[in-house]
LOKOL-742439 format. One record per residue (C-alpha): x, z, y; residue in three letters. Coordinates in steps of 0.25 Angstrom, whole numbers, padded with zeros to 4 digits, always signed. Example, Ala and Ser with C-alpha at 12.3 -4.5 7.8 and 13.67 -1.06 7.14 Angstrom:
BEGIN
+0049+0031-0018ALA +0055+0029-0004SER 
This chain:
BEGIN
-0098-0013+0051UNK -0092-0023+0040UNK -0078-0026+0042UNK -0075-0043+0047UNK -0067-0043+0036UNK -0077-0040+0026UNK -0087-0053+0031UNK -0076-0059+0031UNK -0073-0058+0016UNK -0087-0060+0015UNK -0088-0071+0021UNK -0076-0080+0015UNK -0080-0073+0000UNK -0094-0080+0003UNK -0087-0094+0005UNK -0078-0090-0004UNK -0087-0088-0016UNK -0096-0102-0013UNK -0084-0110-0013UNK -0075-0103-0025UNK -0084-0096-0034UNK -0081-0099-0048UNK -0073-0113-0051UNK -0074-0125-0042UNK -0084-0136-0047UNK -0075-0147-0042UNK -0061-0145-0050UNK -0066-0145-0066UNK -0064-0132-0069UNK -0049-0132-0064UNK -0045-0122-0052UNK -0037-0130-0040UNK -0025-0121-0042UNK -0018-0121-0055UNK -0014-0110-0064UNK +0001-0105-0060UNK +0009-0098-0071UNK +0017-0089-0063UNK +0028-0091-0075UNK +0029-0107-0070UNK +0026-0107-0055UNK +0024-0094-0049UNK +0038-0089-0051UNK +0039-0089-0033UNK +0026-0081-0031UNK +0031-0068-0038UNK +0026-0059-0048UNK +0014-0054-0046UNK +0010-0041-0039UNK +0006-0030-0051UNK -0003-0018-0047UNK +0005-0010-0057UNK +0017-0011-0050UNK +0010-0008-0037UNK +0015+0005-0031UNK +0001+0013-0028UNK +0004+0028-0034UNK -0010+0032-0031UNK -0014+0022-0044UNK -0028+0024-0038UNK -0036+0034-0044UNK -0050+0038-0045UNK -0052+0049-0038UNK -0063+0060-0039UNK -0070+0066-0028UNK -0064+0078-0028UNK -0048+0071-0030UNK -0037+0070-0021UNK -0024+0061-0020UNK -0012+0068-0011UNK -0016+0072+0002UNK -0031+0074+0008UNK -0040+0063+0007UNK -0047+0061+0019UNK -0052+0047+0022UNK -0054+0034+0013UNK -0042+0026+0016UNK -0034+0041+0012UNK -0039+0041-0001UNK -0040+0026-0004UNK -0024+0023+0000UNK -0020+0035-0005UNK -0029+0033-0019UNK -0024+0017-0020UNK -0010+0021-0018UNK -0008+0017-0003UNK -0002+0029+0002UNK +0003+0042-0002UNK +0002+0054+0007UNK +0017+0059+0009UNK +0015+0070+0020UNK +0004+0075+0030UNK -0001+0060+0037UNK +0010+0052+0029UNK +0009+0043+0018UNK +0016+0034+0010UNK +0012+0019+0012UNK +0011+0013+0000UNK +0013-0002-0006UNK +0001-0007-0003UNK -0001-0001+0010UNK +0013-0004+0014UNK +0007-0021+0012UNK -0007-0017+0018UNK +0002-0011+0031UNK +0011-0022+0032UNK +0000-0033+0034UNK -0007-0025+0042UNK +0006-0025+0051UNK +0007-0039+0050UNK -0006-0041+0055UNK -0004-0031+0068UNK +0009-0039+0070UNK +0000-0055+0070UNK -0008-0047+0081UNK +0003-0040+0088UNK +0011-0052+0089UNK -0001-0060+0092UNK -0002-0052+0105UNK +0013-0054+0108UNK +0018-0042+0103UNK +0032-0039+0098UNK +0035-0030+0086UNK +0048-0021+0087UNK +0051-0007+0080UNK +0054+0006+0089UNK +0060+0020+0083UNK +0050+0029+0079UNK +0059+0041+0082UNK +0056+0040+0098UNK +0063+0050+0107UNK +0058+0062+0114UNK +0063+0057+0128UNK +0053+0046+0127UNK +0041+0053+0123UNK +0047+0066+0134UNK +0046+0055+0145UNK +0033+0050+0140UNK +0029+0064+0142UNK +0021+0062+0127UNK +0031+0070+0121UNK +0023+0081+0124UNK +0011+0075+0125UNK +0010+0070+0110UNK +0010+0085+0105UNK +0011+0089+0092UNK +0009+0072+0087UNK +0023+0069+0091UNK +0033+0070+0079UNK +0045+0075+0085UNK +0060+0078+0079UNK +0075+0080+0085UNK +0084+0073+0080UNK +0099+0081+0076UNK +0102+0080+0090UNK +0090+0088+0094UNK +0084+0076+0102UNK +0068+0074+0101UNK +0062+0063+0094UNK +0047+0059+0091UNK +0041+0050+0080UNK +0035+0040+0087UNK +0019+0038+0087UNK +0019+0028+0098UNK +0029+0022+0105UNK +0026+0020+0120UNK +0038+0027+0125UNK +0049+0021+0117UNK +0043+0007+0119UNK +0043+0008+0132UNK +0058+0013+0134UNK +0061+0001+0124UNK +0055-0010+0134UNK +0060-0002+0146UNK +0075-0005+0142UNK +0073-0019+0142UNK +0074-0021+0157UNK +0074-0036+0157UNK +0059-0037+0155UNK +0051-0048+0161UNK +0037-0049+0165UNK +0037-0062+0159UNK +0041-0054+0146UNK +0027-0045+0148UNK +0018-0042+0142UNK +0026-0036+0130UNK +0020-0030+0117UNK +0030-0023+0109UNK +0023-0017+0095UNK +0028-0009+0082UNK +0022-0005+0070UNK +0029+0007+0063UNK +0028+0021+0059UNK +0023+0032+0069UNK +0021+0046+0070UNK +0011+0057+0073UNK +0010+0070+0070UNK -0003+0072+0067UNK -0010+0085+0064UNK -0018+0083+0054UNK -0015+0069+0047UNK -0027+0064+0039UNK -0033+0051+0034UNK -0021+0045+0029UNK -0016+0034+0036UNK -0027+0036+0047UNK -0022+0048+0052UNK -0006+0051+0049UNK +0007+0056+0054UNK +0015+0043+0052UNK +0008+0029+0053UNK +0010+0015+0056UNK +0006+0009+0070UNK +0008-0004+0078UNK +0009+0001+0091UNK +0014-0009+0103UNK +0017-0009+0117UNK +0013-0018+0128UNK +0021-0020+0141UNK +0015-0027+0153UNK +0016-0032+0167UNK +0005-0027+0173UNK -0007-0018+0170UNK -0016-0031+0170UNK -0007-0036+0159UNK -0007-0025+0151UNK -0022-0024+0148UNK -0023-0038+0145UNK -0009-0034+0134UNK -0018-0022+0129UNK -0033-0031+0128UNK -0022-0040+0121UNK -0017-0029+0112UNK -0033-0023+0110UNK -0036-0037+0106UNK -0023-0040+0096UNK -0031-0025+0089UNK -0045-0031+0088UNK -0040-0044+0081UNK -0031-0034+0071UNK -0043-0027+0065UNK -0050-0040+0065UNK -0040-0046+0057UNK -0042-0034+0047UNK -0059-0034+0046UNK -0056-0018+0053UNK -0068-0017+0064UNK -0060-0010+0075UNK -0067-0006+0087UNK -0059-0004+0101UNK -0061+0010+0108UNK -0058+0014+0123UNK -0047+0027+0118UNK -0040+0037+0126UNK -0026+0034+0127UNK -0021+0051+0123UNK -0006+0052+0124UNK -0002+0038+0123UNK -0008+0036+0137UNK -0012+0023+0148UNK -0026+0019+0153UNK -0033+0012+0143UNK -0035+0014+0128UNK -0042+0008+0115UNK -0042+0013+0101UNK -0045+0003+0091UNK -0056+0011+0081UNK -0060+0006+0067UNK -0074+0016+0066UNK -0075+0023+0052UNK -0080+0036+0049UNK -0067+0042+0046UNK -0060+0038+0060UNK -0057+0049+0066UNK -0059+0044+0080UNK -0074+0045+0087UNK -0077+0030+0095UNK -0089+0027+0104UNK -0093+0013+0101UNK -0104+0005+0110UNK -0117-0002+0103UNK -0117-0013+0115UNK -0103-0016+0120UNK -0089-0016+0114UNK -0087-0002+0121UNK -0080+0008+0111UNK -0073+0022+0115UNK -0065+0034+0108UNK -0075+0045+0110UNK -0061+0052+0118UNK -0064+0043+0129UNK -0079+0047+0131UNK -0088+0057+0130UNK -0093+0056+0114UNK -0107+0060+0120UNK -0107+0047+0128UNK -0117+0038+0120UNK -0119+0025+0134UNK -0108+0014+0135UNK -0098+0016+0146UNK -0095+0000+0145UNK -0109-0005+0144UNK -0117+0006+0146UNK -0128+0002+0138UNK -0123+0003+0125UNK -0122+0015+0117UNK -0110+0022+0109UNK -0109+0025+0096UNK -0100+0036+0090UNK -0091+0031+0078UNK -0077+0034+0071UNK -0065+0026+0074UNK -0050+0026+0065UNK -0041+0022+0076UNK -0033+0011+0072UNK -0027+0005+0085UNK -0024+0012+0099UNK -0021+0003+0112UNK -0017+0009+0125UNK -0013+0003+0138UNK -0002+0012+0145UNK +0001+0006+0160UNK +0014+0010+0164UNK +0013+0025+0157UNK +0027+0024+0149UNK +0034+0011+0156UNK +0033+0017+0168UNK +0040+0031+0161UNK +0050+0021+0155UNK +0052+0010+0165UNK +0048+0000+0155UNK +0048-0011+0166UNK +0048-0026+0168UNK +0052-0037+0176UNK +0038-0043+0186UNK +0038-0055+0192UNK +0045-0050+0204UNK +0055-0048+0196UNK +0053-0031+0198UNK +0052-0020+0189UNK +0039-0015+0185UNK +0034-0008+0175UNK +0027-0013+0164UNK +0012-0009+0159UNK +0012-0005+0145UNK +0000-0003+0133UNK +0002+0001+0119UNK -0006-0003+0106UNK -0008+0005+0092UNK -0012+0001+0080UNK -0012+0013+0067UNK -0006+0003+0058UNK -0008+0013+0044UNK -0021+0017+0052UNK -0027+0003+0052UNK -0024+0001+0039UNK -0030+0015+0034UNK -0043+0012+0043UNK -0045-0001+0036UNK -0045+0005+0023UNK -0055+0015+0029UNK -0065+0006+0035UNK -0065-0006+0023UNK -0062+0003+0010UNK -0073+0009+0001UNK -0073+0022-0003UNK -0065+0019-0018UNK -0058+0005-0014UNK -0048+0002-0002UNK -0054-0010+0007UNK -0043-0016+0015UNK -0044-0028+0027UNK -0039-0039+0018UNK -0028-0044+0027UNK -0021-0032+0024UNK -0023-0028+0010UNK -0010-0025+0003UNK -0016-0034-0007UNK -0024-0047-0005UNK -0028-0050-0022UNK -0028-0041-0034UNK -0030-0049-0047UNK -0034-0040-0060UNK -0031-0047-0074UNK -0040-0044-0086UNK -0037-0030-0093UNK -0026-0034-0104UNK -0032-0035-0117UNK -0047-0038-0112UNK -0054-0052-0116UNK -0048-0058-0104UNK -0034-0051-0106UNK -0027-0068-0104UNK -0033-0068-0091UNK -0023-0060-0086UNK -0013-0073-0085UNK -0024-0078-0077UNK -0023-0066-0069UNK -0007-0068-0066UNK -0007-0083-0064UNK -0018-0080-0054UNK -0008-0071-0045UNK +0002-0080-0046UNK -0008-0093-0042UNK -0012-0085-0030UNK +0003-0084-0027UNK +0007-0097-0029UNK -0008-0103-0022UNK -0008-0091-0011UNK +0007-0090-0007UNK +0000-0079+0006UNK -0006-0072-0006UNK +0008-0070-0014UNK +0012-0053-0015UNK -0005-0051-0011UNK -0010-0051-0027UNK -0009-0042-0035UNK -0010-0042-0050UNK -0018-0030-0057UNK -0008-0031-0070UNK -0012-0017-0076UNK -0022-0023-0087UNK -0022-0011-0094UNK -0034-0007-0085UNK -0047-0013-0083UNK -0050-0023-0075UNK -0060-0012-0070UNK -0052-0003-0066UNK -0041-0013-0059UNK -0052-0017-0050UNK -0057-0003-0047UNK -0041-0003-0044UNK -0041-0016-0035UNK -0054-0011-0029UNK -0048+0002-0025UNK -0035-0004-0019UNK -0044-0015-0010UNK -0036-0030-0014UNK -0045-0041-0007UNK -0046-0048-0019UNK -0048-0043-0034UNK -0046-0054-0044UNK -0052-0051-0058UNK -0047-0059-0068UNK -0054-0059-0082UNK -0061-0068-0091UNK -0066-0078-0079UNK -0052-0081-0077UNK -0051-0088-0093UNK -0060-0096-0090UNK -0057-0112-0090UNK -0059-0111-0075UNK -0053-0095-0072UNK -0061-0088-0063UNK -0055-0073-0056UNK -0066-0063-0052UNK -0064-0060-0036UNK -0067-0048-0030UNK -0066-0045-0016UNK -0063-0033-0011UNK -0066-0032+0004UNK -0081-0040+0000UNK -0085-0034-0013UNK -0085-0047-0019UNK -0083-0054-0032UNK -0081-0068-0036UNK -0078-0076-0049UNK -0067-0087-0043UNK -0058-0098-0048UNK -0044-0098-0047UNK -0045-0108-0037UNK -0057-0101-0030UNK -0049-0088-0030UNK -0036-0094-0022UNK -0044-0100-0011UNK -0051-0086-0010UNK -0038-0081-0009UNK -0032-0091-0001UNK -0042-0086+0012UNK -0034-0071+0011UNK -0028-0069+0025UNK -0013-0065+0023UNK -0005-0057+0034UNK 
């Protein structure tokens, strides 16, 4: 199935294309926004962003068949980040995050904050060195195996790095003995570093030792309240990859060592996805192949339809708990009685480098990274002519067209970047720009010269090229969605 994202673009390239395609008939030949030199105007936009000086160590290189860049290549998005320069293997399941990863990640996190915050939830920060006690009174000490990174301090007492946080959440709100029904429900969230000890790490991001996750915690008055806090949660989710063109399906999931009554993993189907989900052809029933039989082929919820096998990359993880750890950890509340009960809980997960590794997986050709354009690292990429070629003074046009689009576009200012190394092809920059996935490619050569310029467009989610005006191109550019 197409991405939404990509009928999107379509769709506004379409309208797009009508309105601004070559200049506009009604403004003799003169564009509606002036040529800015940056030397008179521009000085409070900035210098312009230069691929040269963009750290990417990987200064992507063609790569045979048989060729292999540090560490094993095992999936797409592995050999396209690591190829662009995204990240760097460091150890087993470890990498380094690059620039432009770094800017993808932190509007992606600003996009699970809009959601999470729509919802009501509250962001905080908890230590990822968590306490043996906790976990020993969990009982998941010894339950999460061989995962659970442990250490003593010098002391000799037993720490674990955290790879969820229910029990230290839990204590936390369990010291604040003033809490009021009329405070309930309450959403607490974080999104930080978290720690597994896998066995065998593998596709990159997908599967690691130390990731990024948003994982929140809900705290309720009842278990009636609860549920409606974890639809509300399920539902915040569903908007999420809405928002990012990712088709994301919602399975019934077993909820393992994390426990409670009710689960749902939140699966974006892809051959590489390590998970196996039953999917229904005539209801929205959908199920991890671990809570039915995989020979089961009749609907459970409709029991007409019939279910389809496919694979799933988990991306998200929501559980609803009951009392499991408030009740160990007397995380309790104040009812309307004005008595102590205890308060029903259900935590949420979202793979926050997982997500972002997915996308690429899903949207990306098998040479060129495709990202969801709300959180590309970089919305525009504008290639001057090669210096020394016929077109060689378009390149002036090329840099008073960044710094337009700053002075125009204020949302657009640290999103273009100019291509200044014009000791290359214009070929070869947009195999480049092609590879790296920008949104938009702006070529500009001999058109630009012209007494009304025209920029060659090229849009990377669509495929599409156009031949724009200045003026066409900002209002193109002014439709981009900014988080």
């Amino acid at each position: 199935m197409e991405p939404a994202v990509h009928q999107i673009w379509k769709k506004g390239f379409h309208s797009l294309h009508r309105s601004f395609i070559l200049h506009k008939r009604h403004h003799s030949g003169r564009a509606e926004h002036a040529d800015i030199p940056p030397s008179n105007h521009c000085g409070h936009v900035g210098p312009a962003l230069l691929v040269s000086r963009l750290y990417q160590p990987s200064n992507l290189r063609d790569l045979g068949q048989d060729s292999r860049l540090p560490g094993e290549m095992s999936c797409k998005s592995q050999r396209l980040m690591q190829q662009a320069g995204l990240i760097h293997p460091s150890n087993p399941g470890c990498y380094y995050y690059l620039p432009a990863t770094v800017r993808s990640m932190e509007k992606l996190v600003r996009v699970i904050d809009q959601e999470m915050q729509a919802i009501s939830g509250q962001k905080l920060d908890m230590p990822s060195l968590c306490s043996a006690d906790l976990w020993k009174t969990s009982e998941r000490w010894d339950l999460m195996g061989k995962e659970l990174f442990r250490l003593k301090d010098r002391h000799g007492a037993d720490y674990c790095l955290g790879p969820t946080h229910e029990e230290v959440v839990t204590t936390l709100v369990a010291h604040q003995t003033t809490l009021s029904y009329r405070q309930l429900p309450l959403l607490l969230y974080q999104i930080t570093r978290k720690f597994r000890d896998e066995p065998k790490p593998k596709f990159g991001l997908l599967r690691g030792r130390e990731f990024y996750m948003k994982d929140m915690y809900s705290f309720d008055v009842s278990e009636e309240a609860a549920r409606e806090t974890y639809d509300s949660v399920c539902g915040a989710y569903a908007r999420l990859f809405a928002r990012l063109g990712l088709r994301c399906v919602q399975v019934q999931a077993d909820t393992g060592n994390i426990g409670g009554t009710l689960s749902h993993e939140f699966q974006l189907p892809a051959d590489i996805g390590e998970d196996r989900v039953l999917v229904c052809g005539s209801c929205s029933f959908a199920a991890n192949t671990e809570t039915l039989s995989p020979d089961r082929t009749n609907c459970p919820q409709c029991s007409t339809g019939t279910l389809v096998e496919s694979k799933g990359i988990e991306v998200g993880h929501t559980f609803y708990l009951g009392k499991k750890y408030s009740q160990i950890f007397k995380a309790t509340f104040s009812n309307h009685q004005n008595k102590p009960d205890v308060t029903e809980m259900g935590c949420y997960g979202l793979g926050v480098t997982r997500i972002l590794a997915a996308a690429i997986e899903v949207m990306s050709t098998e040479e060129a990274i495709r990202w969801p354009g709300l959180i590309a690292p970089y919305q525009v990429c504008v290639l001057p002519p090669k210096k020394g070629s016929k077109a060689d003074e378009a390149a002036v046009q090329a840099e008073q067209l960044v710094h337009t689009v700053g002075q125009f576009l204020p949302r657009l200012r640290g999103e273009v970047v100019l291509d200044d190394r014009t000791q290359m092809t214009i070929g070869k920059r947009l195999k480049d720009a092609g590879r790296l996935g920008y949104p938009y490619v702006v070529v500009v050569g001999q058109a630009a010269l012209e007494e009304t310029p025209k920029f060659e467009v090229i849009c990377q989610q669509t495929g599409e090229t156009m031949f724009l005006s200045k003026d066409g191109l900002l209002d193109l550019l002014g439709t981009v969605e900014i988080v």
